[in-house]
GUZA-426386 format. One record per residue (C-alpha): residue number from 1; residue in three letters; x, y, z. Coordinates in pm, 1 decimal. Layout:
<nodes>
NODE | i | aa | east | north | up
NODE | NUM | ala | X | Y | Z
...
</nodes>
This chain:
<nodes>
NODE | i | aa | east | north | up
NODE | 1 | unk | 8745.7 | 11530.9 | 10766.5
NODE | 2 | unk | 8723.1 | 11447.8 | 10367.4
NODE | 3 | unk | 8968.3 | 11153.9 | 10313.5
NODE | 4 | unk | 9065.0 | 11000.9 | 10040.9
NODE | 5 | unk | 9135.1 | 11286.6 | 9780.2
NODE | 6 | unk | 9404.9 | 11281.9 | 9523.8
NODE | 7 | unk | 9708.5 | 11431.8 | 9570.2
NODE | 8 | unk | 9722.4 | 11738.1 | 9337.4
NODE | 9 | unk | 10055.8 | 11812.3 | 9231.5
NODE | 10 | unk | 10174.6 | 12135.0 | 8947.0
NODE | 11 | unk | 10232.9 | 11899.7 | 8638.1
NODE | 12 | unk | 10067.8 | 11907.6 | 8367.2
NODE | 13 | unk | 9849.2 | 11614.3 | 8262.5
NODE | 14 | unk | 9620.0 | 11511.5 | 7988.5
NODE | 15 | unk | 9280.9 | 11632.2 | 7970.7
NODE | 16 | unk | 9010.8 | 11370.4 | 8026.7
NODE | 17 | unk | 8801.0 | 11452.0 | 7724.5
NODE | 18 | unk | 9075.2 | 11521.6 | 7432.2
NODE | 19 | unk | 9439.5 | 11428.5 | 7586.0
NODE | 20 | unk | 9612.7 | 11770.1 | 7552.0
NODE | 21 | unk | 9786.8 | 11958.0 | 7768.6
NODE | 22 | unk | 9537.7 | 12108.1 | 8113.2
NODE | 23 | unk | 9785.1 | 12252.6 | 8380.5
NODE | 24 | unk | 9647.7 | 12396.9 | 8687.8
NODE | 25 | unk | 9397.4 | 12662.3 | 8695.2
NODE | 26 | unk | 9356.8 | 12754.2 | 9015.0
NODE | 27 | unk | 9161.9 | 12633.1 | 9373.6
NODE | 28 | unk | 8826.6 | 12674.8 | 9557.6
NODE | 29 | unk | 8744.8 | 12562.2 | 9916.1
NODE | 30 | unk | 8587.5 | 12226.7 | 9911.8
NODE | 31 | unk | 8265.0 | 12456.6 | 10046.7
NODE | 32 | unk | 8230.8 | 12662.3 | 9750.7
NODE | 33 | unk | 7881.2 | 12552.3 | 9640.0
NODE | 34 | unk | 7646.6 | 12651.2 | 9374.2
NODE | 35 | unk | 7381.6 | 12875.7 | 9609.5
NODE | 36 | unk | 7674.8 | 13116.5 | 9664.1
NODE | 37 | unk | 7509.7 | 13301.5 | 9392.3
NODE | 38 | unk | 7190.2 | 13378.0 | 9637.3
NODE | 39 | unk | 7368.3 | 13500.5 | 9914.9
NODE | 40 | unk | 7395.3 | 13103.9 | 10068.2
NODE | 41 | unk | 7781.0 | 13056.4 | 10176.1
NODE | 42 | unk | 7925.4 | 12743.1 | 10403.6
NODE | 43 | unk | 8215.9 | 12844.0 | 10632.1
NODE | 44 | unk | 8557.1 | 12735.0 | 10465.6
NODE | 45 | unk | 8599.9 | 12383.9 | 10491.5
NODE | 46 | unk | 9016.6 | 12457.9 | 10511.1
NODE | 47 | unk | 9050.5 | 12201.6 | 10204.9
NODE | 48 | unk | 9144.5 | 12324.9 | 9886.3
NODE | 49 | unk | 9039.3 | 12165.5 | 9548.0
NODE | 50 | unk | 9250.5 | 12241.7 | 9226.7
NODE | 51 | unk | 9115.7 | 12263.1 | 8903.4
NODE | 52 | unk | 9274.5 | 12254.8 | 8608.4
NODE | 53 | unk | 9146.0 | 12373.6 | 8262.6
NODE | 54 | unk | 9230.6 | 12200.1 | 7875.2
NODE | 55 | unk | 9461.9 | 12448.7 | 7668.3
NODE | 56 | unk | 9309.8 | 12288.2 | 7340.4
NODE | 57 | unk | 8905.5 | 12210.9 | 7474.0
NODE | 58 | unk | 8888.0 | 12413.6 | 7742.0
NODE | 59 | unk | 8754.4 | 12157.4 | 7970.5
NODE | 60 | unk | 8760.5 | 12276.6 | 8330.2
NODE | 61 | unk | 8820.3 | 11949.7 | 8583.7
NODE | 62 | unk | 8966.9 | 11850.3 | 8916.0
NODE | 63 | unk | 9079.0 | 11496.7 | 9011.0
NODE | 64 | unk | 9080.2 | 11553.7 | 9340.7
NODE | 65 | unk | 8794.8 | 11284.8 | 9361.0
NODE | 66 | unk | 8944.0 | 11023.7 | 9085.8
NODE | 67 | unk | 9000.7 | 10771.2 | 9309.0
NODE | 68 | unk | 8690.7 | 10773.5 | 9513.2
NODE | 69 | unk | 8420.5 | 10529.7 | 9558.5
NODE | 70 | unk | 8001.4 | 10585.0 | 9509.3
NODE | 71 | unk | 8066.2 | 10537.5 | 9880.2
NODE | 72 | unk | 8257.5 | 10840.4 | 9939.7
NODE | 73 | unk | 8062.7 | 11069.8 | 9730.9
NODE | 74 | unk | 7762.2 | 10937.6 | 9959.1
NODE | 75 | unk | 7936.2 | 11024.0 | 10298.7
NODE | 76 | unk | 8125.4 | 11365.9 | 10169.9
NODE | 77 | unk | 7890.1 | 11560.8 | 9918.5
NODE | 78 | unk | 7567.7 | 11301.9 | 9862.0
NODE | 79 | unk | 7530.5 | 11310.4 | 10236.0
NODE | 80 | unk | 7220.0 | 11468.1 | 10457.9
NODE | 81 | unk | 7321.3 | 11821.7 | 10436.2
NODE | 82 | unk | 7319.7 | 11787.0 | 10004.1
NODE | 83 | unk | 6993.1 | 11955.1 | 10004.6
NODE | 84 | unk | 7150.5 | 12294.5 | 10183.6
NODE | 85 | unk | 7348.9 | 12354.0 | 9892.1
NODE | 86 | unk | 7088.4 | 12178.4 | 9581.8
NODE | 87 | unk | 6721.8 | 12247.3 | 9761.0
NODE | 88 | unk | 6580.9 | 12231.8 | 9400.7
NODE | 89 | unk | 6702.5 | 11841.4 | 9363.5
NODE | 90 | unk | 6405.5 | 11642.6 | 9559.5
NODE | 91 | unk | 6110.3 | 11789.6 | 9362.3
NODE | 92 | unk | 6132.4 | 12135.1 | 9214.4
NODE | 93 | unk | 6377.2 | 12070.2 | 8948.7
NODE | 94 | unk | 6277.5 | 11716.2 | 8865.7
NODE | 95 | unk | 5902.5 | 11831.9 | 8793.5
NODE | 96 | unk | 6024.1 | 12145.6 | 8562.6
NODE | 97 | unk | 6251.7 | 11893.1 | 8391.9
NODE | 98 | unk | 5946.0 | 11630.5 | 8364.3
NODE | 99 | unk | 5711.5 | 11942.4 | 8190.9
NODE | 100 | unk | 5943.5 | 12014.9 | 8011.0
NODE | 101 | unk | 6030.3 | 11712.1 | 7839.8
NODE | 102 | unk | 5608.9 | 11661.6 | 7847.8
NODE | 103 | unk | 5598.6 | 11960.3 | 7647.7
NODE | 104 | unk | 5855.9 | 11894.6 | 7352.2
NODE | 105 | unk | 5798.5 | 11476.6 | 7321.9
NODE | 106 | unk | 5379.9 | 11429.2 | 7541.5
NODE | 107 | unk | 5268.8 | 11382.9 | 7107.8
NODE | 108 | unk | 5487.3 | 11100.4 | 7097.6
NODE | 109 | unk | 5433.6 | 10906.0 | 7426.4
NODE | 110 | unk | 5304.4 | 10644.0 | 7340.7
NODE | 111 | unk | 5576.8 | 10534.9 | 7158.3
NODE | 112 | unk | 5862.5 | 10607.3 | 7398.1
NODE | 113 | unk | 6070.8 | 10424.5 | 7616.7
NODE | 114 | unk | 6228.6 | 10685.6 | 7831.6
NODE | 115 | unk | 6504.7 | 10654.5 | 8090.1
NODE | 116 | unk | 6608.6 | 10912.8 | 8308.2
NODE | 117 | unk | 6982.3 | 10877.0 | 8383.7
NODE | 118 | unk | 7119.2 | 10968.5 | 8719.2
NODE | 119 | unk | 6755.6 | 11060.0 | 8786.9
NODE | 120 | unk | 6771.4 | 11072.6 | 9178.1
NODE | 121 | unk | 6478.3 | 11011.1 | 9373.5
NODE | 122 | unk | 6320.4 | 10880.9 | 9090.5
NODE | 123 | unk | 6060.4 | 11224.4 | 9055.7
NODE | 124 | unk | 6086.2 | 11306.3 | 8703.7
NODE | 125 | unk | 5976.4 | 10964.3 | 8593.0
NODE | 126 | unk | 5684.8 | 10994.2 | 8858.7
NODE | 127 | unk | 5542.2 | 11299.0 | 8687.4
NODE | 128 | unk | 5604.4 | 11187.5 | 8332.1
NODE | 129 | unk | 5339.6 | 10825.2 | 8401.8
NODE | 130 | unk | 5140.8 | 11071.7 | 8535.9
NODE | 131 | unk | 5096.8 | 11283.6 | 8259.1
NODE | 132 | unk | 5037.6 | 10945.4 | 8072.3
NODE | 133 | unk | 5386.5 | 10816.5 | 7943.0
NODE | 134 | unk | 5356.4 | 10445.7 | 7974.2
NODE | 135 | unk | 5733.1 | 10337.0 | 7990.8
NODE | 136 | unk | 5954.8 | 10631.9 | 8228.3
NODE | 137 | unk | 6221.0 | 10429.1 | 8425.5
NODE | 138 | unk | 6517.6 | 10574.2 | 8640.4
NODE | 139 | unk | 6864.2 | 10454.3 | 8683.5
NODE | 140 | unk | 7101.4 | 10666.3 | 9013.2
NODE | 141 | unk | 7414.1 | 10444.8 | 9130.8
NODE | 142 | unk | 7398.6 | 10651.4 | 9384.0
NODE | 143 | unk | 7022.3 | 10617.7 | 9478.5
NODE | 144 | unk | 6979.8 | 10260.9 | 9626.2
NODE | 145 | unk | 6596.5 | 10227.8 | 9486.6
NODE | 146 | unk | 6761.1 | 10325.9 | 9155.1
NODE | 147 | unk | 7049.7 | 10202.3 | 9149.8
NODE | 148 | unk | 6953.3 | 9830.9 | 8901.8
NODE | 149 | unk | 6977.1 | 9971.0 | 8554.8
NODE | 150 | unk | 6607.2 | 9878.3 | 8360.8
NODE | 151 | unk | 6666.9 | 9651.6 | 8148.7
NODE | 152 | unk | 6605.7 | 9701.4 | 7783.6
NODE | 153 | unk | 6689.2 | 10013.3 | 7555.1
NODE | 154 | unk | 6553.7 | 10342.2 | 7540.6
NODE | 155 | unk | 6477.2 | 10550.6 | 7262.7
NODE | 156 | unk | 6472.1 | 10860.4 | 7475.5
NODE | 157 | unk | 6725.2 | 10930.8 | 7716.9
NODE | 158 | unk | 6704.0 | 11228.5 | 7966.6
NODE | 159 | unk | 6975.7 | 11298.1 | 8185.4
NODE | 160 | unk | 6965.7 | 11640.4 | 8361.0
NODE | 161 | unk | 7228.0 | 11779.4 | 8586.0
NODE | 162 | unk | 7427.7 | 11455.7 | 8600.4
NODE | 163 | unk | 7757.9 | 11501.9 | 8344.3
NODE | 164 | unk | 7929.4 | 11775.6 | 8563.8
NODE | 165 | unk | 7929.0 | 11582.8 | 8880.2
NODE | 166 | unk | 8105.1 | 11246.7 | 8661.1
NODE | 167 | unk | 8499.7 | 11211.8 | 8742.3
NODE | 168 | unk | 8564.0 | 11035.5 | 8423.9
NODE | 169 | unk | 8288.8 | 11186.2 | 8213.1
NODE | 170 | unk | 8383.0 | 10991.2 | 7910.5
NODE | 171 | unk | 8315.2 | 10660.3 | 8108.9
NODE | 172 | unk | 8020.2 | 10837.7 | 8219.6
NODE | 173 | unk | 7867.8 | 10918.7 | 7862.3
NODE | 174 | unk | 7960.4 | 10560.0 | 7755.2
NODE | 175 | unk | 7712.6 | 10483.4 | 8053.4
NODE | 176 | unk | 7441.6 | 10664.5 | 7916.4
NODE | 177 | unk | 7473.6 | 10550.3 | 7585.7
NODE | 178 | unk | 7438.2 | 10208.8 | 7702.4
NODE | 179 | unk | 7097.3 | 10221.2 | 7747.4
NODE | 180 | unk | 7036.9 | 10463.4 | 7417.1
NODE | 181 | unk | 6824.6 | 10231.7 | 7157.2
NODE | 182 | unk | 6923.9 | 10314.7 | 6749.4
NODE | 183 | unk | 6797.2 | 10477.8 | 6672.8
NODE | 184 | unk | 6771.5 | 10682.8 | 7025.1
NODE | 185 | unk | 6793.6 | 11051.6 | 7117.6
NODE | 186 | unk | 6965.4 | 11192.9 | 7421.4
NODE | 187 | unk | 6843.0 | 11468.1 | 7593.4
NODE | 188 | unk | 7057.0 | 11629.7 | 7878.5
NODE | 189 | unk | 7165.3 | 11913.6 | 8066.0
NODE | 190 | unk | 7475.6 | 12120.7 | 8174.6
NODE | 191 | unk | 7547.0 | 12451.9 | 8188.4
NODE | 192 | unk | 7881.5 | 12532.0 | 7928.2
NODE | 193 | unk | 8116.0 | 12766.7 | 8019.6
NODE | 194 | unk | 7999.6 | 13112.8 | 7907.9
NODE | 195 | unk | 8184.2 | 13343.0 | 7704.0
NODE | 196 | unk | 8300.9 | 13555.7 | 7975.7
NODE | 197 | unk | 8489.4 | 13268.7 | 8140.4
NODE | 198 | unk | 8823.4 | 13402.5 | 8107.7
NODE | 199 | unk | 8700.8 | 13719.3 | 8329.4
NODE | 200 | unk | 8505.6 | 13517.8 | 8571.9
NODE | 201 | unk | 8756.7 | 13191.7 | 8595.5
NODE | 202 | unk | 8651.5 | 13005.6 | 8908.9
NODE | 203 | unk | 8442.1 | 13288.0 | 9044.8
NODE | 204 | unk | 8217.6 | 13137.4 | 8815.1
NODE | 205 | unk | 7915.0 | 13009.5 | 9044.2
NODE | 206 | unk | 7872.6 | 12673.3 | 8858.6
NODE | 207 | unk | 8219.0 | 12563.7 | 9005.8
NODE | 208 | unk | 8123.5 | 12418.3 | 9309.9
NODE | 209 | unk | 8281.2 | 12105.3 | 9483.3
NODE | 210 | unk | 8058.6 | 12060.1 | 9781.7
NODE | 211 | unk | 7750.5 | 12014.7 | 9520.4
NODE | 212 | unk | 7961.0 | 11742.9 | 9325.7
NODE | 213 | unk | 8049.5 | 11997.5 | 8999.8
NODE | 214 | unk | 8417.9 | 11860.6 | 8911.2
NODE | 215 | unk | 8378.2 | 11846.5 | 8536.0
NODE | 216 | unk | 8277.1 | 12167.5 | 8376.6
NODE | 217 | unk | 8233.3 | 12144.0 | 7998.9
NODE | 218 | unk | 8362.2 | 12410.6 | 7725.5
NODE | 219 | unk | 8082.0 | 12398.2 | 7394.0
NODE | 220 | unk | 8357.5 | 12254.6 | 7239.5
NODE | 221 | unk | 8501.0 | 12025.4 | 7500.8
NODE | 222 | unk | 8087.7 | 11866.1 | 7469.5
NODE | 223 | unk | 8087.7 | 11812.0 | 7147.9
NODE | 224 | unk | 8441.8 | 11673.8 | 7106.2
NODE | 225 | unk | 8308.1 | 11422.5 | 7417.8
NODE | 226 | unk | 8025.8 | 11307.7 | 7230.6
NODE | 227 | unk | 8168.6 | 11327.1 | 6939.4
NODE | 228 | unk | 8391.2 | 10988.6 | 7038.7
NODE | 229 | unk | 8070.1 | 10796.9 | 7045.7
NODE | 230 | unk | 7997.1 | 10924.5 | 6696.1
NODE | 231 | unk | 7702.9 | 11137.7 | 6809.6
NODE | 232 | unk | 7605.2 | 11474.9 | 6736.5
NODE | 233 | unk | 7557.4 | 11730.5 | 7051.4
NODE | 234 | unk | 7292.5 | 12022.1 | 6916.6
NODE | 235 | unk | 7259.7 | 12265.1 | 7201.2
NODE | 236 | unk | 6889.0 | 12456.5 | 7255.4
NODE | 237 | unk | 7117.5 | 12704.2 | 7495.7
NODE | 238 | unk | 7362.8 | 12731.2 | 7736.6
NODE | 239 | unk | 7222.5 | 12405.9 | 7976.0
NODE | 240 | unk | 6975.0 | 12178.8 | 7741.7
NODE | 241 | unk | 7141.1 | 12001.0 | 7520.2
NODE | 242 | unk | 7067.7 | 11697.0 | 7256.9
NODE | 243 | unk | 7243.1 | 11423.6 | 7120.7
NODE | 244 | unk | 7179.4 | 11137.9 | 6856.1
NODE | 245 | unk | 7391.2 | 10936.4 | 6609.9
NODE | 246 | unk | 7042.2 | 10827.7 | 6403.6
NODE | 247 | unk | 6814.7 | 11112.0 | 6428.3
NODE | 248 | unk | 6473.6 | 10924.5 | 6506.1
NODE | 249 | unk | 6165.6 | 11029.8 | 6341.1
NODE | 250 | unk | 6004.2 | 11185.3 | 6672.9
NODE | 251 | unk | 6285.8 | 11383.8 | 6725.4
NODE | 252 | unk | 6305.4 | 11569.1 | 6363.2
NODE | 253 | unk | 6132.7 | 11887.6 | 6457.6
NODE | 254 | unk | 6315.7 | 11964.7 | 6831.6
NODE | 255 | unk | 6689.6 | 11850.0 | 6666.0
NODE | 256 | unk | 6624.8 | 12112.3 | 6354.7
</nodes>
């Protein structure tokens, strides 16, 4: 039984990232999960989630889950079976993210503080000491190890898969920047809506409420969110994406 979720009703409200008009979109099971794409499918959970989708971004959101605590993400989606529909979270995914950022910053490591927010078990920041980065901290609310934000400021900031699964994703990026140094560079991933999105709608395998994916960003609904921060979003492609206010020396050649 999943308690506790907003009532949805047909009005129209504001979108969370620039305040115009989103009306409904449409609605997935609560099941629909982001391995559907490999043949992986839960049975239907017999609980719908709407989305609704910015006529002015094109930010794609529910708030079925507004009003929940980090407790109730733990028990409904962060729960035991998570790994069923995200197998890549414990260790594949965190090392590819840790090589790569080793590839495009391991020239400048000695010189960086670097956080990884919503980092999880904590993995990517094992591999990056590893590979010799002397400061690599994590920060997960929802990870009890991780969940005591280092102290200090960080001029690199990694944050991969985190800003789809935030409810208020402005609060969330406000979050992140917390801990951003100036100058400080972001680096972070989510997959944009691609082109095709109109065709594909909520078909689209991304959208997926049993792995936590509630805010789905539009290139443009991105930028405008960063944008009220004063920082610049430059994208490398669909997913990897940077941010900065003060471009910092180290990060000259990757931002142009």
């Amino acid at each position: 039984m999943i308690a506790s979720l907003k009532l949805t009703t047909a009005a129209v409200v504001p979108c969370k990232i620039c305040g115009a008009a989103a009306a409904v979109y449409g609605t997935v099971d609560f099941h629909k999960c982001c391995m559907e794409w490999r043949g992986f499918r839960l049975p239907p959970s017999g609980v719908q989630i709407t989305y609704r989708r910015c006529a002015s971004c094109g930010f794609l959101f529910t708030d079925a889950f507004d009003d929940w605590s980090e407790a109730q993400f733990s028990e409904h989606i962060y729960n035991a079976d998570y790994l069923a529909v995200d197998p890549e979270y414990p260790r594949l995914r965190p090392r590819a993210n840790a090589e790569l950022v080793d590839r495009l910053w391991g020239q400048h490591k000695e010189r960086l503080r670097v956080l990884d927010y919503g980092g999880g078990s904590g993995a990517l920041c094992d591999v990056l000491r590893a590979a010799g980065f002397p400061v690599a901290a994590s920060y997960d609310p929802l990870v009890p190890e991780h969940a005591r934000r280092p102290e200090g400021k960080f001029n690199l900031v990694t944050c991969f898969e985190t800003l789809e699964h935030m409810p208020d994703p402005l609060a969330g990026i406000a979050s992140i920047l917390a801990s951003v140094a100036e100058p400080g560079f972001v680096m972070f991933s989510t997959l944009v809506q691609p082109i095709e999105f109109d065709k594909i709608g909520l078909d689209w395998w991304y959208v997926g409420p049993r792995n936590g994916h509630i805010s789905m960003f539009s290139l443009k609904a991105l930028m405008l969110a960063w944008q009220r921060y004063g920082y610049r979003v430059v994208s490398f492609n669909d997913d990897i994406h940077f941010a900065y206010r003060v471009l910092p020396e180290f990060a000259e050649r990757i931002a142009r």
